[in-house]
VOGU-3710 file (C-alpha; in Angstrom, 3 decimals, decimal comma):
1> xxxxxxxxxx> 93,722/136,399/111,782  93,613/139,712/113,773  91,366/141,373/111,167  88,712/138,326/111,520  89,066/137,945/115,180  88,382/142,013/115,511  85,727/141,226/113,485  84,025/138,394/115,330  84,220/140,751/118,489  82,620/143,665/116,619
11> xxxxxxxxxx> 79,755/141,722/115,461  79,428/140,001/119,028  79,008/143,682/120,843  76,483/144,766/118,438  74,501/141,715/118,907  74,255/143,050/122,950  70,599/144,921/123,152  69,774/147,181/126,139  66,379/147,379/127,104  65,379/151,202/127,704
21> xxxxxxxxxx> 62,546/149,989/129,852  64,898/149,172/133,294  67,849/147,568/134,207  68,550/143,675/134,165  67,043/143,452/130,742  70,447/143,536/128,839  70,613/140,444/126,522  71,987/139,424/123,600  70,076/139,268/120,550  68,609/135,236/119,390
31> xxxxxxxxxx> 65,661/134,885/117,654  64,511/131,503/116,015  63,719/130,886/112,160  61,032/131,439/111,272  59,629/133,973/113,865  56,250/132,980/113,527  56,698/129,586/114,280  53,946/129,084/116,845  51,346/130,493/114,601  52,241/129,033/110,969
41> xxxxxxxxxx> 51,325/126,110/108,926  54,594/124,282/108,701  54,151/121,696/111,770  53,742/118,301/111,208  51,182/115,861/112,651  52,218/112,708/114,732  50,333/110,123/115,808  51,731/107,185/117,739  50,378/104,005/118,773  51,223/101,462/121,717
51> xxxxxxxxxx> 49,543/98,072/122,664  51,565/98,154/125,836  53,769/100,119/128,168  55,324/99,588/131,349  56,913/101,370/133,887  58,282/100,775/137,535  59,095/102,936/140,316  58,759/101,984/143,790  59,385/104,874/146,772  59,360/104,638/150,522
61> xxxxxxxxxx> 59,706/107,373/153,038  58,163/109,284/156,025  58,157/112,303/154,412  60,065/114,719/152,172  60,606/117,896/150,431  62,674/120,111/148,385  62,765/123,468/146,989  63,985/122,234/143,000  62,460/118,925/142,148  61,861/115,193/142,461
71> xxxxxxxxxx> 61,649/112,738/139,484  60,198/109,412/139,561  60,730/107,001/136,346  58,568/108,900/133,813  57,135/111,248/136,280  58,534/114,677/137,877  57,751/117,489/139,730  59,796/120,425/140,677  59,148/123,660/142,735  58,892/123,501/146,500
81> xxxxxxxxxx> 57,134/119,894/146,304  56,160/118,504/149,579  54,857/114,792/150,169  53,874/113,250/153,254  52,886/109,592/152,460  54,761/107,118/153,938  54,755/105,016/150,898  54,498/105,847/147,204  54,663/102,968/144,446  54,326/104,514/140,928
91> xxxxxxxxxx> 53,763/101,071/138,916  52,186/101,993/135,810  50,906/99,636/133,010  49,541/101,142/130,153  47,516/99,804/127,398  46,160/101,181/123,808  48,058/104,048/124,586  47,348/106,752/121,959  49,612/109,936/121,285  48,446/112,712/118,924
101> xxxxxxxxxx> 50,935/116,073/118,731  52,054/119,023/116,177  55,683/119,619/116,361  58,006/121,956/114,468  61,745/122,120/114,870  63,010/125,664/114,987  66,208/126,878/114,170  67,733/128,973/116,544  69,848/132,554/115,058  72,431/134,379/117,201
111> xxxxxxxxxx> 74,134/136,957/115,264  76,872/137,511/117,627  77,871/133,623/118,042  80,235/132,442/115,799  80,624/129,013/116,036  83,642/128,564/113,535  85,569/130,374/116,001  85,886/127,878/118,175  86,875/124,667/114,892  90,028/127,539/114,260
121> xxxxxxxxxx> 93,167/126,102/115,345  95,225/129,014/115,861  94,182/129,861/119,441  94,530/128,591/122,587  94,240/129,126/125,901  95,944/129,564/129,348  95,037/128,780/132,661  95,851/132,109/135,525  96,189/134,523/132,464  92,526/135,316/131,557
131> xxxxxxxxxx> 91,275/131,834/131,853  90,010/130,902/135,143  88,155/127,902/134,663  88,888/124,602/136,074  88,704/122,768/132,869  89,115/123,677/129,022  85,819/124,092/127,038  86,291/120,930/125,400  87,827/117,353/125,349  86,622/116,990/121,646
141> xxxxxxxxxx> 85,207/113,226/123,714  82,225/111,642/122,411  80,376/111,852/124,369  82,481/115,190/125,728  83,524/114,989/129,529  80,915/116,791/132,016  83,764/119,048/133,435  84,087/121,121/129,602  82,707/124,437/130,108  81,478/124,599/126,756
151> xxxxxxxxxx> 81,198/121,477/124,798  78,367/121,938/122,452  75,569/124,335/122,015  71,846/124,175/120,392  70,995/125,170/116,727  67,447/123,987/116,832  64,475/123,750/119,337  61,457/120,987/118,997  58,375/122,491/120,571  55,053/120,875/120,053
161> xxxxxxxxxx> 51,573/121,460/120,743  48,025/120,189/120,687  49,156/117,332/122,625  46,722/114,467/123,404  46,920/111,407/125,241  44,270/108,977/125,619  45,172/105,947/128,302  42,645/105,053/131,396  45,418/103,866/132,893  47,805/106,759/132,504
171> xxxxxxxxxx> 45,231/109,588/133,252  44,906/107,791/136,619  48,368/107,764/137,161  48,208/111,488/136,519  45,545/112,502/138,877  47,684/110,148/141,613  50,540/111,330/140,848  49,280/115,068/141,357  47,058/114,490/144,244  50,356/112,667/146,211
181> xxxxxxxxxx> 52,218/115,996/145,899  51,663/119,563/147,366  53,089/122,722/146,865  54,692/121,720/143,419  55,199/124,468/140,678  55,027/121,721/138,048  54,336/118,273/137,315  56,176/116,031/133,848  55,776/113,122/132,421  58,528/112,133/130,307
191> xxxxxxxxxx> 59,740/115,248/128,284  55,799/116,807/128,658  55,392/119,691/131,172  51,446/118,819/132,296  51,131/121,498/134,690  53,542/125,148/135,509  53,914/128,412/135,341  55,015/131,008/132,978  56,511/134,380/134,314  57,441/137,763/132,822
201> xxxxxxxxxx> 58,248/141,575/133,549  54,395/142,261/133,843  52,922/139,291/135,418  52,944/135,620/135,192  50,410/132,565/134,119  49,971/128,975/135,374  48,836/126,143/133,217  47,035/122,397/133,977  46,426/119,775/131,914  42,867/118,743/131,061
211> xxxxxxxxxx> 41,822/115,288/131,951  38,696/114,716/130,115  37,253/110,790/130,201  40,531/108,777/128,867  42,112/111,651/127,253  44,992/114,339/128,915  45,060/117,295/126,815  48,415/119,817/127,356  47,384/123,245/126,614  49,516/125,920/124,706
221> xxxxxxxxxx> 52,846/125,379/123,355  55,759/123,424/125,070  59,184/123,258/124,117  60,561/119,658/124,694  64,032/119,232/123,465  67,121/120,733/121,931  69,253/119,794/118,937  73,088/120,347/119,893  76,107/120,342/117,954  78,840/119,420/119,857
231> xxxxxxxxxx> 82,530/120,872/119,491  85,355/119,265/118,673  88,434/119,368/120,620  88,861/123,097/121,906  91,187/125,033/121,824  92,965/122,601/119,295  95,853/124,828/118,132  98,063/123,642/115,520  101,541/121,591/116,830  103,433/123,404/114,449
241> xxxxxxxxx> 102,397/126,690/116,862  105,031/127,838/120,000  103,730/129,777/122,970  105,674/132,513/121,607  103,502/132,524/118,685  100,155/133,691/120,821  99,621/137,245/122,124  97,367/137,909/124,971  93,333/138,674/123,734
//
């Protein structure tokens, strides 16, 4: 057990890269499988059909504003939005709604996360001696109580791209739901990002959909969701175990 634990922590250190260019660019290492994801032949085409959709949000105030984000039913916006209507209704019917998208799921690699660590049941932890957290990292609950400071975490991404969605109705909703708020770093719809911006070490680039006739086009590549395993029960040691058996990590 000591041998494998001082192995786990060896393996976690070297997975720590240090970026030579300047300071606050210390990570550790993830990469997803396969690296060339965004650029390779392996995503698959779906196309999805609706005769009808609904959707109801209704929204009355003088004005308001935040510096994080608002959602509305399908629609959101986040980033110093600012609206000064004193009414805002967001009923949205929807018919022959068309939805055309490539999308890939990714797996995600961290060589310094080890996962199994976690499922062992000879560990455990205690609260005021090197565990500070309210809560443990798991209640092993399904679903897993909010408070757990670590109940799960992603081994795959689903990003798609080429997204295209021809409504009337919902490219109007679009352009309303844009025009009715200011200031706003992005704008959703559903799990879509239609309109943001994208920020690095050397500069930074803002996107917008493309409303063309009946059809809203998202450019680039968007990363929508995130498939999580979830722990069980942790720490979980075995009831056979004493206090005296553990030594301090």
């Amino acid at each position: 057990m000591v041998l494998w634990l001082q192995g786990l922590t060896d393996s976690y250190h070297d997975a720590f890269m240090t970026n030579p260019g300047g300071a606050g660019d210390n990570y550790f290492y993830a990469t997803p499988i396969p690296g060339n994801f965004a650029t390779s032949q392996g995503w698959t085409t779906i196309e999805t059909y609706s005769d009808q959709l609904q959707s109801s949000t209704h929204y009355d105030s003088s004005a308001w504003g935040g510096s994080v984000g608002v959602n509305w039913g399908l629609w959101s916006a986040s980033g110093g939005v600012q609206h000064q209507d004193a009414h805002y209704d967001s009923n949205l019917h929807v018919s022959n709604f068309h939805l055309k998208m490539d999308m890939a799921q990714v797996i995600i690699h961290r060589p310094g996360f080890f996962p199994e660590f976690f499922m062992n049941r000879g560990w455990t932890l205690t609260p005021g001696h090197g565990w500070t957290w309210p809560s443990m990292p798991s209640d092993g609950g399904k679903p897993p109580a909010t408070n757990g400071t670590c109940i799960g975490y992603p081994t795959a991404a689903l990003f798609v791209r080429g997204v295209e969605i021809t409504s009337a109705e919902l490219t109007q909703a679009y352009h309303q739901f844009s025009s009715s708020t200011s200031g706003s770093a992005s704008v959703g719809w559903g799990p879509f990002q239609l309109s943001g911006n994208y920020s690095n070490k050397q500069g930074g680039t803002s996107f917008s959909s493309n409303a063309v006739g009946n059809t809203l086009k998202i450019p680039g590549l968007a990363l929508i969701g995130l498939v999580c395993h979830l722990f069980d029960k942790c720490p979980n040691p075995l009831p056979t175990l004493k206090d005296s058996d553990f030594t301090a990590g």
